[in-house]
C-alpha positions, 0 to 999 in steps of 0.5 A: 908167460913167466915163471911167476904165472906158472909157479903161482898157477900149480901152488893150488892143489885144486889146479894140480889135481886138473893137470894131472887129470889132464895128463889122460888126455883132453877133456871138456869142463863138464868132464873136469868138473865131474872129477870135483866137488866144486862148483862150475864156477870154481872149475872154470875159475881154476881153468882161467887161471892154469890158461892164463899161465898158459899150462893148458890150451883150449879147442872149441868143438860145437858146443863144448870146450875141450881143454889139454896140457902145454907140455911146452911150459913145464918144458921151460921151467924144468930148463929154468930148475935145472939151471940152478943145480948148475956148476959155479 
């Protein structure tokens, strides 16, 4: 994915607040949701699209999906950052 995706995926606070839950560890989507006044709707929504820009991974496991952090996207676009601080 592109820097676009991921920098569009962490402009809502909704979707930052699921990463920085995320950071403990995987957790289902009953488990974000719990943290959330939201709908399910919404969290899988919000889920979509942080999958989508590829921040986070799922694993299915029976009859739950489990979802955790791509730290290699954040790895990628901190590059990117520290690139513009770079010398002329």
């Amino acid at each position: 994915m592109g820097i676009n995706e991921t920098l569009k995926a962490i402009s809502d606070p909704v979707r930052r607040d699921i990463l920085q839950l995320l950071k403990s560890g995987r957790k289902s989507a009953g488990e974000i949701g719990d943290h959330f006044n939201l709908t399910g709707a919404t969290v899988s929504y919000h889920l979509s699209k942080l999958k989508g820009a590829d921040l986070i991974a799922e694993q299915k496991y029976k009859n739950y999906i489990y979802y955790e952090l791509n730290a290699s996207v954040f790895e990628e676009v901190l590059t990117w950052i520290y690139t513009l601080g770079g010398k002329k």
